[in-house]
N, CA and C atoms of all chains as a GROMACS GRO file, in nm:
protein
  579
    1UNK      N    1  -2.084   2.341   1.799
    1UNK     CA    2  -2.129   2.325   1.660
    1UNK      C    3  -2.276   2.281   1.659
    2UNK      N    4  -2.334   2.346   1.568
    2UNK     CA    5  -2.519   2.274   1.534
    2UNK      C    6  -2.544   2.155   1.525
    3UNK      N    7  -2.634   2.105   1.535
    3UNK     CA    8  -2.687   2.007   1.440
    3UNK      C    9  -2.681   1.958   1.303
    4UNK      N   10  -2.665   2.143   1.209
    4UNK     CA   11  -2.648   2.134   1.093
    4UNK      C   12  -2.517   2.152   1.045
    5UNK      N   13  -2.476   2.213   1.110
    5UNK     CA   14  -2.319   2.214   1.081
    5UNK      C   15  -2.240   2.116   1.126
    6UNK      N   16  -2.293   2.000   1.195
    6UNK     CA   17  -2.202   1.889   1.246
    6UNK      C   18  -2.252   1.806   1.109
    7UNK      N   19  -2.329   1.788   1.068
    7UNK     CA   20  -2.392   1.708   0.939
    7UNK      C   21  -2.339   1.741   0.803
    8UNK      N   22  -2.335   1.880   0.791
    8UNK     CA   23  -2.258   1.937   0.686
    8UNK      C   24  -2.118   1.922   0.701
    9UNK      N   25  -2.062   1.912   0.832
    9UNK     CA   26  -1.944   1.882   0.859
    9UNK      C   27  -1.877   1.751   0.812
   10UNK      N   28  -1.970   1.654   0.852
   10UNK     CA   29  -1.948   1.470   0.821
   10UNK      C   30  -1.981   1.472   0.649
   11UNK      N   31  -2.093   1.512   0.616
   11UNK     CA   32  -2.084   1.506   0.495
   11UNK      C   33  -1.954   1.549   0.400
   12UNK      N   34  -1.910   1.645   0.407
   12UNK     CA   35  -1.801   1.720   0.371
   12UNK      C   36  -1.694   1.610   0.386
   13UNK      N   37  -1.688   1.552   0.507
   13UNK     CA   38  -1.572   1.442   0.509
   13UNK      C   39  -1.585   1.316   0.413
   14UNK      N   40  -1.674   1.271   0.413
   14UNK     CA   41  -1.757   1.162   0.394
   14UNK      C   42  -1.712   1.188   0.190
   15UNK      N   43  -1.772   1.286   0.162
   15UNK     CA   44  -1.700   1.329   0.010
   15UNK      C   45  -1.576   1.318  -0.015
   16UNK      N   46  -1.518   1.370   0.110
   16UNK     CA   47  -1.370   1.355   0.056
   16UNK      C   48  -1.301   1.261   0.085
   17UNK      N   49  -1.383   1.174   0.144
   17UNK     CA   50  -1.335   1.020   0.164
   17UNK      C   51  -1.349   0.968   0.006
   18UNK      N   52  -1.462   0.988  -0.015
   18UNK     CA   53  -1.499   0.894  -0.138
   18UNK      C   54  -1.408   0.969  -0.218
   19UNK      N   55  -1.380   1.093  -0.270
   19UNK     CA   56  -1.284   1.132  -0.326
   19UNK      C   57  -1.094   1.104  -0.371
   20UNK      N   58  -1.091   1.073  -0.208
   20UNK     CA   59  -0.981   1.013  -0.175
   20UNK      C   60  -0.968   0.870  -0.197
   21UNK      N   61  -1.072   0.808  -0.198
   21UNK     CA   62  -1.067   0.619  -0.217
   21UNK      C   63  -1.046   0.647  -0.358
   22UNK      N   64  -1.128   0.696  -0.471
   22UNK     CA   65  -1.187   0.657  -0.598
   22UNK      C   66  -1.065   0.762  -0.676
   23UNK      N   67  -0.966   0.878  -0.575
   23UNK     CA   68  -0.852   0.929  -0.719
   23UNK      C   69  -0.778   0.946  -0.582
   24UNK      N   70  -0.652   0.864  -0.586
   24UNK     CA   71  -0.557   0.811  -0.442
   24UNK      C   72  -0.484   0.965  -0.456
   25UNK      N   73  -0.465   1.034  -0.311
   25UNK     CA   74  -0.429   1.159  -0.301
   25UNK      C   75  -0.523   1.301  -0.363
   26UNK      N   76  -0.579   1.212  -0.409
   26UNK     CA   77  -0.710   1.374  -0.419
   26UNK      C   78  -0.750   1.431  -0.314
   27UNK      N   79  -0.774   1.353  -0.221
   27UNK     CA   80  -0.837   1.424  -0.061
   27UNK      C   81  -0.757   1.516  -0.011
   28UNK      N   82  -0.601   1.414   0.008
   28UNK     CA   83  -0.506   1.518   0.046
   28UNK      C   84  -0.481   1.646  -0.011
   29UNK      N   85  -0.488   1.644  -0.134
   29UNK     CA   86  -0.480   1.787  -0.234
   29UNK      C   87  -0.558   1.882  -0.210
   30UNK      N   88  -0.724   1.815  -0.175
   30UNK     CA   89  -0.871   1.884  -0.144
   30UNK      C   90  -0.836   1.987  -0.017
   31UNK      N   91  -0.774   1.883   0.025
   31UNK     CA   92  -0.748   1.944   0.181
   31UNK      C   93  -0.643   2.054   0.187
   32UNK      N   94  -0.565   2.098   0.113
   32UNK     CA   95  -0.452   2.160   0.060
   32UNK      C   96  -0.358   2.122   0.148
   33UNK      N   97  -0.320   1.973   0.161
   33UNK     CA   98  -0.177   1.923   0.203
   33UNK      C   99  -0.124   1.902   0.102
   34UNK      N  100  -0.052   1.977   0.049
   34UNK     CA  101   0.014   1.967  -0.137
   34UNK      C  102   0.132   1.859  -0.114
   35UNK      N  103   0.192   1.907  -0.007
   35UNK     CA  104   0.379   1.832  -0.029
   35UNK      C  105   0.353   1.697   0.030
   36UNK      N  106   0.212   1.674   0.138
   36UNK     CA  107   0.201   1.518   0.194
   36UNK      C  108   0.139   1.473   0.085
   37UNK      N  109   0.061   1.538  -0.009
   37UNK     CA  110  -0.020   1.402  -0.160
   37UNK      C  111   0.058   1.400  -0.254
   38UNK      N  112   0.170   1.508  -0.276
   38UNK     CA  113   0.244   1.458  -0.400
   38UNK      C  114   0.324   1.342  -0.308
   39UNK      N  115   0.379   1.351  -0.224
   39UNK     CA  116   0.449   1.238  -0.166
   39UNK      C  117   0.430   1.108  -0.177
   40UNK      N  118   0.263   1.102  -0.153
   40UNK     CA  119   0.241   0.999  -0.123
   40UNK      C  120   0.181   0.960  -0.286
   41UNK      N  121   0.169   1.004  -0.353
   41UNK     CA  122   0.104   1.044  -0.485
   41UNK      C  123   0.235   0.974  -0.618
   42UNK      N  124   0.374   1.016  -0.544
   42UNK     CA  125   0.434   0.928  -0.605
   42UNK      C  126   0.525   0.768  -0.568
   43UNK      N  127   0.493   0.755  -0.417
   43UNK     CA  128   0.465   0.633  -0.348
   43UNK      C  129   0.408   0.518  -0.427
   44UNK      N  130   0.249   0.580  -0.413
   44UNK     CA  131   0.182   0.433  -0.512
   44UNK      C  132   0.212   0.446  -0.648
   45UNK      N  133   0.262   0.549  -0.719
   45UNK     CA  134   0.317   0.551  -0.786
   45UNK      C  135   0.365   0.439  -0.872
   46UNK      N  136   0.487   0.426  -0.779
   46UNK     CA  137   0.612   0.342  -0.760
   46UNK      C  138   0.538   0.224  -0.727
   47UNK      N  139   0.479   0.169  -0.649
   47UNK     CA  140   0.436   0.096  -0.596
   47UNK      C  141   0.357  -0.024  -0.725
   48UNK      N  142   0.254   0.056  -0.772
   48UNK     CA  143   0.149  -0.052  -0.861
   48UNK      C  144   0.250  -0.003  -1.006
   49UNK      N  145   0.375   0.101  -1.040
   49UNK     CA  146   0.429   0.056  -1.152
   49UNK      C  147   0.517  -0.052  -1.164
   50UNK      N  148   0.569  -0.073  -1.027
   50UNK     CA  149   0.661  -0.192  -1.011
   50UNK      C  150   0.611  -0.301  -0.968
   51UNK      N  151   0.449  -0.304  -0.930
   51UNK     CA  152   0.412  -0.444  -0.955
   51UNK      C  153   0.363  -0.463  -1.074
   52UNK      N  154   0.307  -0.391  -1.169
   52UNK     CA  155   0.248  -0.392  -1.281
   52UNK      C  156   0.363  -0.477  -1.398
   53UNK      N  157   0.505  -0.416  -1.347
   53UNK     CA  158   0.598  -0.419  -1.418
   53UNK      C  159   0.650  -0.554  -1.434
   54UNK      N  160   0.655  -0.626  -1.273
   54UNK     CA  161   0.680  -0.743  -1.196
   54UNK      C  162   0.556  -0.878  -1.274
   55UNK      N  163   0.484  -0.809  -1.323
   55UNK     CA  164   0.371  -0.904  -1.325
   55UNK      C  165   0.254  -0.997  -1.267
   56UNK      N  166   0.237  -0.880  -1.142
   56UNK     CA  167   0.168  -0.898  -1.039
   56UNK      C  168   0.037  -0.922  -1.055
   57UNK      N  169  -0.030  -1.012  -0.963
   57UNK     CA  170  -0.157  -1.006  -0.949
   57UNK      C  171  -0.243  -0.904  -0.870
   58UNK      N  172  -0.352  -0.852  -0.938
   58UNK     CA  173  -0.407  -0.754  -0.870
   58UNK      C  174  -0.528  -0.854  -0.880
   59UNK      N  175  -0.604  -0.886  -0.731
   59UNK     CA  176  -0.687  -0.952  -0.692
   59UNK      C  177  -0.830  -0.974  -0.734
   60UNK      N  178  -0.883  -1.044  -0.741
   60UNK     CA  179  -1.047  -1.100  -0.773
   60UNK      C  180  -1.104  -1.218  -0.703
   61UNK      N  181  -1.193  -1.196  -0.724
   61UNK     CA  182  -1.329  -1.267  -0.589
   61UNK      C  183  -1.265  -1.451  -0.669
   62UNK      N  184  -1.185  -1.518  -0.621
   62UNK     CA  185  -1.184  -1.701  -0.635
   62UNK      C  186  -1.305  -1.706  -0.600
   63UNK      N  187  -1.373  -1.786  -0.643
   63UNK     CA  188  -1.490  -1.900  -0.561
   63UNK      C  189  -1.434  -2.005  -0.499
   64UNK      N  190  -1.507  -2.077  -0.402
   64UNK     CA  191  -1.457  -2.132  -0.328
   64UNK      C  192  -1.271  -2.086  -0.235
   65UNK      N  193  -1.294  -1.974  -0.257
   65UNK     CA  194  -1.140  -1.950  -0.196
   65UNK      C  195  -1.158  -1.783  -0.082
   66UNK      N  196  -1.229  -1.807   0.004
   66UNK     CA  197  -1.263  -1.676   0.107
   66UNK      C  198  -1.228  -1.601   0.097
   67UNK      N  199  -1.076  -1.618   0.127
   67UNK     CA  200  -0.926  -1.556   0.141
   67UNK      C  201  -0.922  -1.442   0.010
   68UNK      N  202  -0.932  -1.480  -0.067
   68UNK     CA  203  -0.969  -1.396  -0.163
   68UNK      C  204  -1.042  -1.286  -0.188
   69UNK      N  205  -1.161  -1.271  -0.117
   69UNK     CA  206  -1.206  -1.143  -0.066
   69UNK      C  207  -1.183  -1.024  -0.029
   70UNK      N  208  -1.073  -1.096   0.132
   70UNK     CA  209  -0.975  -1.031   0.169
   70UNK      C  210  -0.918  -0.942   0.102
   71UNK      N  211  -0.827  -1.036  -0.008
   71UNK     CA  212  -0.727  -0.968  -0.106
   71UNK      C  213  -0.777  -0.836  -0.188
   72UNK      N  214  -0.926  -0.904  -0.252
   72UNK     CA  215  -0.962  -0.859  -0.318
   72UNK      C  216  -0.992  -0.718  -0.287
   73UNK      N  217  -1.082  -0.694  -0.155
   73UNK     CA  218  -1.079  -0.552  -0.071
   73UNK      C  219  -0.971  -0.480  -0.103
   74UNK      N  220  -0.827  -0.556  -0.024
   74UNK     CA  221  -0.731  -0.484  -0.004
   74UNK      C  222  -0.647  -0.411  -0.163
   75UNK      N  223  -0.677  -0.454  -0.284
   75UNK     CA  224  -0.618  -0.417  -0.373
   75UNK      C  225  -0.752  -0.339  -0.453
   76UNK      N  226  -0.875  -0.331  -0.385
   76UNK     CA  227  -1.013  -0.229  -0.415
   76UNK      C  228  -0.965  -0.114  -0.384
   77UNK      N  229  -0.862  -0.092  -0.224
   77UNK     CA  230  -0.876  -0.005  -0.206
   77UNK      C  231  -0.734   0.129  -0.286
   78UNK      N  232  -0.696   0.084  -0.372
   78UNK     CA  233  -0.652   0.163  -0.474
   78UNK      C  234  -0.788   0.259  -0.573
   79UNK      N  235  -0.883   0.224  -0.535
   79UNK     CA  236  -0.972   0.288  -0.608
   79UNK      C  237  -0.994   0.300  -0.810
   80UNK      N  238  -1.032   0.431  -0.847
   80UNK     CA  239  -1.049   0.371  -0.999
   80UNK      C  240  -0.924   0.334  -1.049
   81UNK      N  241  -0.828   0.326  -1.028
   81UNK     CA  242  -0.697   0.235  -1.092
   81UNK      C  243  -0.757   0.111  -1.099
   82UNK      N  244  -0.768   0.061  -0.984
   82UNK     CA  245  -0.756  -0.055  -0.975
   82UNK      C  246  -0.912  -0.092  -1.103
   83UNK      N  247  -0.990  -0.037  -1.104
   83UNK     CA  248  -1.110  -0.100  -1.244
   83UNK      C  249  -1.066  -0.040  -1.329
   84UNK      N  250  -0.972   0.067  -1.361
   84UNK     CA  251  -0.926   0.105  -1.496
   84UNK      C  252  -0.844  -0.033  -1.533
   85UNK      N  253  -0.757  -0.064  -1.471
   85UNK     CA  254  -0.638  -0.156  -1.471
   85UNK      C  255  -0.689  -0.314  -1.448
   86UNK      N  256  -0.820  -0.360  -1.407
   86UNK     CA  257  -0.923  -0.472  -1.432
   86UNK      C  258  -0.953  -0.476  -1.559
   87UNK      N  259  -1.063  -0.380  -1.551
   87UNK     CA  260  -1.159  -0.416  -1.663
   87UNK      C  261  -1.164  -0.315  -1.762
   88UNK      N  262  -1.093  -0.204  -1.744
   88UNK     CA  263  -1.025  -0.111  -1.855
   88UNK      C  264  -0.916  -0.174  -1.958
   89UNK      N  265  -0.806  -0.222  -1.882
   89UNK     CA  266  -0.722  -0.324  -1.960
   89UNK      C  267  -0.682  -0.387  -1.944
   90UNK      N  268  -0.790  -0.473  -1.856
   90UNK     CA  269  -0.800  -0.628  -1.903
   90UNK      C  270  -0.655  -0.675  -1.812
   91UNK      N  271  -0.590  -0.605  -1.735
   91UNK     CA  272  -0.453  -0.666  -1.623
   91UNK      C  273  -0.520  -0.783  -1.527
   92UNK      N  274  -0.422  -0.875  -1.497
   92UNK     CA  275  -0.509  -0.939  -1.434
   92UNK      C  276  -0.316  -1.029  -1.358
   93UNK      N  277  -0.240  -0.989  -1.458
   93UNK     CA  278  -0.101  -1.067  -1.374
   93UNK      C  279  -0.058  -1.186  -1.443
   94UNK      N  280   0.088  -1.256  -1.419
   94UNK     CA  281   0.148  -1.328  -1.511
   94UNK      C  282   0.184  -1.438  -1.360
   95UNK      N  283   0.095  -1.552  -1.342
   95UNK     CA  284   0.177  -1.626  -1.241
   95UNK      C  285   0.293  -1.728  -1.262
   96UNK      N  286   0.296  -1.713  -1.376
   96UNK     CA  287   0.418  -1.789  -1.446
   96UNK      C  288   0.543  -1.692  -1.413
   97UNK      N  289   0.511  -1.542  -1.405
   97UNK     CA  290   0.616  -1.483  -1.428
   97UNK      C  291   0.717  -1.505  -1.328
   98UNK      N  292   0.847  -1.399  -1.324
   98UNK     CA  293   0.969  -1.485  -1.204
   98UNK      C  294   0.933  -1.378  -1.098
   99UNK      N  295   0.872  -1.220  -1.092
   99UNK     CA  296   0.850  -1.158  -0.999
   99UNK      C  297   0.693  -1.141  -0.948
  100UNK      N  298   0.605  -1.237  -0.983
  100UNK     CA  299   0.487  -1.265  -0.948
  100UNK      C  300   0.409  -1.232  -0.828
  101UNK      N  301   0.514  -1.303  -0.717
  101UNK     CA  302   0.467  -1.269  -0.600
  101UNK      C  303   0.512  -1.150  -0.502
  102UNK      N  304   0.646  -1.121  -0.594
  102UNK     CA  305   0.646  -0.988  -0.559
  102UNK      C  306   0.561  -0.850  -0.582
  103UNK      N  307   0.548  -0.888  -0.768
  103UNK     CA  308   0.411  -0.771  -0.761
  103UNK      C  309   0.318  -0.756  -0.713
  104UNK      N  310   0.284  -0.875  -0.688
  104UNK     CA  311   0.117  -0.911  -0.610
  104UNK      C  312   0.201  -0.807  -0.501
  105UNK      N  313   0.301  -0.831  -0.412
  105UNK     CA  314   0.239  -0.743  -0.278
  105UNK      C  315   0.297  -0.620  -0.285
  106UNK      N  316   0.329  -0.617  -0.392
  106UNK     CA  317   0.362  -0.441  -0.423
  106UNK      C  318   0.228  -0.406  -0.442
  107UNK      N  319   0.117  -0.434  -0.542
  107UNK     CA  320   0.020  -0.380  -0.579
  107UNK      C  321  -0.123  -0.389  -0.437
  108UNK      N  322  -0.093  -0.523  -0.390
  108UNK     CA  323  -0.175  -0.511  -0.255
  108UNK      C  324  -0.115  -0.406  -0.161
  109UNK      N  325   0.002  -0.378  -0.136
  109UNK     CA  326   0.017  -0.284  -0.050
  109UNK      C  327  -0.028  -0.132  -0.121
  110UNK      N  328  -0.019  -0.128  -0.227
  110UNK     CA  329  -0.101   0.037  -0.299
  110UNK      C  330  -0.186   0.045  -0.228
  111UNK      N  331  -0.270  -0.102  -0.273
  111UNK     CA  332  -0.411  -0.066  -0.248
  111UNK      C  333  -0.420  -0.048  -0.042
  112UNK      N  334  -0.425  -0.113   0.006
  112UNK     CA  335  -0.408  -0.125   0.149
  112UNK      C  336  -0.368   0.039   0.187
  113UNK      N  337  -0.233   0.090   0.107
  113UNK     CA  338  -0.152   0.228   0.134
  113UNK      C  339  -0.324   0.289   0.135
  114UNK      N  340  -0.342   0.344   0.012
  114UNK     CA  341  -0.435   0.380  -0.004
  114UNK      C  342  -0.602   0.393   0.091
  115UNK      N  343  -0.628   0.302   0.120
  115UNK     CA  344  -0.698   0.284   0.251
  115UNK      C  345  -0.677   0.373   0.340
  116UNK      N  346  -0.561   0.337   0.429
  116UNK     CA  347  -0.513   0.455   0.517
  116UNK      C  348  -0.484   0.577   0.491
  117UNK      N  349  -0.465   0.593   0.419
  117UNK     CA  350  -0.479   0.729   0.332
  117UNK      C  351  -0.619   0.773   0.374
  118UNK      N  352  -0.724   0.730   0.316
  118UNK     CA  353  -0.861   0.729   0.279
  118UNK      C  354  -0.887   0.772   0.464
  119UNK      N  355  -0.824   0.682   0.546
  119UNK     CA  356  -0.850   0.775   0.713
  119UNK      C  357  -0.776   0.846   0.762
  120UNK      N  358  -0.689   0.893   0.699
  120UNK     CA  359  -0.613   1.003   0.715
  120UNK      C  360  -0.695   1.122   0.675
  121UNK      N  361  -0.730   1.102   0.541
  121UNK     CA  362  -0.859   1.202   0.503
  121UNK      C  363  -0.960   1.263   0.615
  122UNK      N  364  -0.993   1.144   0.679
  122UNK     CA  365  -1.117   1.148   0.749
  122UNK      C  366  -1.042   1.240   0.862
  123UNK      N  367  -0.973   1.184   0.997
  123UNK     CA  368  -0.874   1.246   1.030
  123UNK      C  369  -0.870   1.403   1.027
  124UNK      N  370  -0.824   1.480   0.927
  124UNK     CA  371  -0.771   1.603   0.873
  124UNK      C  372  -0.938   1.669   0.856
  125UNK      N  373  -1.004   1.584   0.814
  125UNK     CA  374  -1.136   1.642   0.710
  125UNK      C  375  -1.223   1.730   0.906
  126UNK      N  376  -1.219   1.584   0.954
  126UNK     CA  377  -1.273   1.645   1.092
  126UNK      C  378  -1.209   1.701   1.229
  127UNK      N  379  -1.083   1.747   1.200
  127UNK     CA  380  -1.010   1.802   1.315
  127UNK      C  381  -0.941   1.705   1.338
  128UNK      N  382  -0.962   1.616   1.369
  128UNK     CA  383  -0.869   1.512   1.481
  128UNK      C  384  -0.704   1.506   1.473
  129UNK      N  385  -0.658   1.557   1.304
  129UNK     CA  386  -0.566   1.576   1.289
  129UNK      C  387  -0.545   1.690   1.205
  130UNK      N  388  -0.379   1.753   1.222
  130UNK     CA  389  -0.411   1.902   1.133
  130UNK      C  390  -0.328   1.839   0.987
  131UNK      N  391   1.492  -0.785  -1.176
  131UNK     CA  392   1.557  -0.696  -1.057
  131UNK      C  393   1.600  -0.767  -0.928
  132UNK      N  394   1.682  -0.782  -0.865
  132UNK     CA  395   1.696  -0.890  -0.744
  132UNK      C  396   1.599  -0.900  -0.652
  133UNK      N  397   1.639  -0.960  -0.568
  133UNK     CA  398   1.472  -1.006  -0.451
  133UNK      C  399   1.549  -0.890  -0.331
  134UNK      N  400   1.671  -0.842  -0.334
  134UNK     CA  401   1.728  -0.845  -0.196
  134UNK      C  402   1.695  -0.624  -0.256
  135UNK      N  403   1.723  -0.577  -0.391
  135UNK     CA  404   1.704  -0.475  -0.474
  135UNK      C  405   1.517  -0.425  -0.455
  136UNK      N  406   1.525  -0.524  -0.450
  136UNK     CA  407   1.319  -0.564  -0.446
  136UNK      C  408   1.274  -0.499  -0.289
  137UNK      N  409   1.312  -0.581  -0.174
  137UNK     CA  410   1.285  -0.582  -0.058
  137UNK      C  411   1.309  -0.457  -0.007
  138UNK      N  412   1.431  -0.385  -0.038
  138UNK     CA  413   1.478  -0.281  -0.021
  138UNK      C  414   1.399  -0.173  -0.096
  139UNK      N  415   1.367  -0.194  -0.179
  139UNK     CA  416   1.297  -0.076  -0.243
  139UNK      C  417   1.138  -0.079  -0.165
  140UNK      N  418   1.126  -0.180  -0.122
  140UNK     CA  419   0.934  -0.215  -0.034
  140UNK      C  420   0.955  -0.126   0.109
  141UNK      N  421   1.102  -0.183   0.167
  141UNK     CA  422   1.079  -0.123   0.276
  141UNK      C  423   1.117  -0.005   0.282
  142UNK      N  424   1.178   0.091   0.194
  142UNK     CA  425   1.210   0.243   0.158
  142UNK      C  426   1.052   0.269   0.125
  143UNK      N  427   0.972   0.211   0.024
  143UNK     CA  428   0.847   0.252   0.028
  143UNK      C  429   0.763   0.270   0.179
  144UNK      N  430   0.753   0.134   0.210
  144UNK     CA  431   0.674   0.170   0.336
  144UNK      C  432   0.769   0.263   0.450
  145UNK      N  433   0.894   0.232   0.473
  145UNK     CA  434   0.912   0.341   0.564
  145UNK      C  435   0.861   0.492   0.503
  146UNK      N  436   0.906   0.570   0.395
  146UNK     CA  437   0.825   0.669   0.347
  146UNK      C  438   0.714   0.689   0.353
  147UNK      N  439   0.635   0.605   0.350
  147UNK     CA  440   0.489   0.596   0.342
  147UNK      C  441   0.500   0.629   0.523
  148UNK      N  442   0.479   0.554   0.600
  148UNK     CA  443   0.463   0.601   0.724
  148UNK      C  444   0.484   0.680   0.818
  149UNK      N  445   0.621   0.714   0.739
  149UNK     CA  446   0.718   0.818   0.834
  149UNK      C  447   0.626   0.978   0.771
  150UNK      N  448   0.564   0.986   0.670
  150UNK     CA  449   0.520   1.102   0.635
  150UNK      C  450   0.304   1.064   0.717
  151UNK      N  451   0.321   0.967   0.718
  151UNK     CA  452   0.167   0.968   0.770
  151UNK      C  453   0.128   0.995   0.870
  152UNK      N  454   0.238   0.945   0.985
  152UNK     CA  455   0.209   0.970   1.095
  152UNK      C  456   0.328   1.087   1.199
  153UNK      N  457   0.418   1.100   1.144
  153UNK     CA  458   0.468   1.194   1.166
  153UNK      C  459   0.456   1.362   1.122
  154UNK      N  460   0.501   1.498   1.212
  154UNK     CA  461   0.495   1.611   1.106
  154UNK      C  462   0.608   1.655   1.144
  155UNK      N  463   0.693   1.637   1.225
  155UNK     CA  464   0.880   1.694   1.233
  155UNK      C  465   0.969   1.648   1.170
  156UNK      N  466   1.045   1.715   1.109
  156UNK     CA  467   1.153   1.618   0.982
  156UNK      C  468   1.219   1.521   1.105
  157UNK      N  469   1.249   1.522   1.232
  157UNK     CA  470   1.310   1.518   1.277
  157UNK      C  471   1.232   1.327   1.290
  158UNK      N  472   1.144   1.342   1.384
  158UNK     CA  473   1.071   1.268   1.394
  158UNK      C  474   1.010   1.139   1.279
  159UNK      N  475   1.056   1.231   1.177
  159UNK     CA  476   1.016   1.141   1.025
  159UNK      C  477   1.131   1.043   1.007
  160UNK      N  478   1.281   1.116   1.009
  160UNK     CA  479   1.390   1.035   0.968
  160UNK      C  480   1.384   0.920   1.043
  161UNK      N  481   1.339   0.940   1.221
  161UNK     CA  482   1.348   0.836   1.289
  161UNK      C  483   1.251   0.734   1.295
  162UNK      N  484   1.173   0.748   1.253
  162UNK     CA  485   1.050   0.638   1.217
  162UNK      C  486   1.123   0.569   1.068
  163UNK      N  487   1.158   0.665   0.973
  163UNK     CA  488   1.161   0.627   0.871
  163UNK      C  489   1.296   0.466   0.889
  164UNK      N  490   1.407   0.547   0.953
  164UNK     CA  491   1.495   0.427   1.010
  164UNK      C  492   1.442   0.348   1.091
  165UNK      N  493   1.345   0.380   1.171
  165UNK     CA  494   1.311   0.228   1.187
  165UNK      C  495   1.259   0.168   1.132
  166UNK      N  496   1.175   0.167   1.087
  166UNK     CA  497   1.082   0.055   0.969
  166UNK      C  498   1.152   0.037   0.886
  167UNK      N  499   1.238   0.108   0.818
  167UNK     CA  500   1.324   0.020   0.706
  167UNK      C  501   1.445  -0.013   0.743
  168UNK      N  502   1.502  -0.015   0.902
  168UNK     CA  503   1.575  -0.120   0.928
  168UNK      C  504   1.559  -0.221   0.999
  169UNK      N  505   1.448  -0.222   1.023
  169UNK     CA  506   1.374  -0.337   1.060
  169UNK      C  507   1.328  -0.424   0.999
  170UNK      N  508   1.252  -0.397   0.865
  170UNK     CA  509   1.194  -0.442   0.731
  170UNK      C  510   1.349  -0.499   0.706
  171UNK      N  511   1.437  -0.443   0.638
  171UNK     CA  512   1.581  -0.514   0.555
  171UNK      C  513   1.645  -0.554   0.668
  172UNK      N  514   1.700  -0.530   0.819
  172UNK     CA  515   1.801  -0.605   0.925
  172UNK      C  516   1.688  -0.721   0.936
  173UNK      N  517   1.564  -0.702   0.946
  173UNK     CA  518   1.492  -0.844   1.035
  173UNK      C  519   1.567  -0.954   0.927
  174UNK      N  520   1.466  -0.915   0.743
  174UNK     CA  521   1.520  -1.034   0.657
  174UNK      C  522   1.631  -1.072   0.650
  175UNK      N  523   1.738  -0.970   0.708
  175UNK     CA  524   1.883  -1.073   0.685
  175UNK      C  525   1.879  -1.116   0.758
  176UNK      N  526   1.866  -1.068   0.892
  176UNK     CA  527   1.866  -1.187   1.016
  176UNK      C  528   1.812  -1.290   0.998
  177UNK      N  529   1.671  -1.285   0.955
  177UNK     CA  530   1.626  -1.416   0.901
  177UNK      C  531   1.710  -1.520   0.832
  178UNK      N  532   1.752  -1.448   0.742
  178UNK     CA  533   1.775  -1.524   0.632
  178UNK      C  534   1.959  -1.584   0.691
  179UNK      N  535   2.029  -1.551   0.751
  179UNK     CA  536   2.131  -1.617   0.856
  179UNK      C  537   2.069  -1.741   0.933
  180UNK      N  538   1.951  -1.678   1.014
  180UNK     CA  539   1.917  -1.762   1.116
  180UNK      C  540   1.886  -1.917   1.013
  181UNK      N  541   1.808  -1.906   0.857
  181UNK     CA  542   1.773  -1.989   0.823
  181UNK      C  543   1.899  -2.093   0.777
  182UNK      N  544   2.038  -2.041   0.807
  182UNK     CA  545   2.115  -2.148   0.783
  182UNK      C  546   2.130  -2.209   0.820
  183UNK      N  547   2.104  -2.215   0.954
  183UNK     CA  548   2.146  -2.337   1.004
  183UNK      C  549   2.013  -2.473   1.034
  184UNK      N  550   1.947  -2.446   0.940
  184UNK     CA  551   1.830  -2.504   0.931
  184UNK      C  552   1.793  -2.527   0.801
  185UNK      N  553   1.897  -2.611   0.721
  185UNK     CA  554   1.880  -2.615   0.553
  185UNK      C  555   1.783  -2.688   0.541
  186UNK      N  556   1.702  -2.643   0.436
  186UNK     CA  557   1.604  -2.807   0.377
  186UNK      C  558   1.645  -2.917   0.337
  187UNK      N  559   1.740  -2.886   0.339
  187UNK     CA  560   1.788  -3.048   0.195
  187UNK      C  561   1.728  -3.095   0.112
  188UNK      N  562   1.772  -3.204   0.102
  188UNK     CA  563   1.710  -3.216  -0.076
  188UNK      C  564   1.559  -3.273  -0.041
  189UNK      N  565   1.454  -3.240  -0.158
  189UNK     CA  566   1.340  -3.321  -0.141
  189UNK      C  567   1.337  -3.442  -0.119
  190UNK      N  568   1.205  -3.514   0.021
  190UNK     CA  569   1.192  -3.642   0.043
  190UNK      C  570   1.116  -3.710  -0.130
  191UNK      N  571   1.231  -3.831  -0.133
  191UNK     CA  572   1.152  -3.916  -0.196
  191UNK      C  573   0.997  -3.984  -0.189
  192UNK      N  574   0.950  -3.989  -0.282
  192UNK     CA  575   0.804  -4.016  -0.330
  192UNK      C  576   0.756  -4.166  -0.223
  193UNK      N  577   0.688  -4.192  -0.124
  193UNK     CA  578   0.695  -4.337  -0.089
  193UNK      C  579   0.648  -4.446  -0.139
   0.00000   0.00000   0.00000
């Protein structure tokens, strides 16, 4: 492969990474793995409706609290859900509620799912996997 | 919804989730898929046995 075609190559991935972070299973679709993104497409699905449902916390930067960062990444990486479902409408979780901490790790694991997803993309996008 | 209804439905998620990520033989899928979600639901019951015999009891009084 060229120079330019290894660049056009990464780029190409690199899109459908960001593609894949920012609409969860778009990459896979891009890529025409139809039956692995609806799969997984109705996974998180399930996942952030039953923490949503639960009254989960979907994460934000504490001050003074590090750890939070962490979290916060890991439920970023659901992509625009996760700022539709911030600061679109205003979700933020019920810690009073009785399934609280269950939603929280339903909705952190979306996001996290999602992630790996996002190198699975990468993965497929550049050979390494078919 | 119960916690035990709950757990079970997490680890059917993640086994699905993995068994299709890293696998591509149905064959190969079912068996990943049983393991992680009987590992995920057998570990917590085991746990949750093992924790009998190790009750908390009641809260220590205030000193």
């Amino acid at each position: 492969m060229t120079g330019n075609a290894r660049r056009r190559s990464t780029g190409r991935a690199l899109a459908l990474c960001l593609l894949a972070w920012l609409v969860p299973t778009a990459g896979h679709f891009a890529l025409r793995r139809r039956g692995r993104a609806a799969i997984f497409a109705v996974l998180l699905l399930v996942a952030v409706v039953v923490g949503i449902h639960l009254d989960g916390e979907l994460h934000r930067v504490v001050p003074g609290q590090p750890l939070t960062m962490l979290f916060t990444l890991g439920a970023m990486g659901l992509g625009a859900p996760y700022f539709v479902l911030r600061h679109g409408l205003g979700y933020v979780g019920v810690p009073e509620a009785a399934g609280f901490e269950y939603g929280t790790v339903f909705l952190l694991s979306a996001g996290l799912m999602n992630l790996l997803l996002v190198l699975d993309v990468w993965d497929i996008a550049t050979g390494v996997k078919d | 919804m119960s916690h035990f209804l709950l757990m079970t439905l997490y680890a059917a998620l993640l086994g699905v989730f993995f068994a299709t990520l890293w696998k591509r033989e149905r064959r190969a899928q079912l068996v990943l898929f049983a393991k992680i979600f009987g590992s995920l639901v057998g570990g917590a019951i085991l746990l949750g046995w093992l924790m009998y015999f190790f009750p908390s009891g009641p809260p220590k009084p205030f000193p």
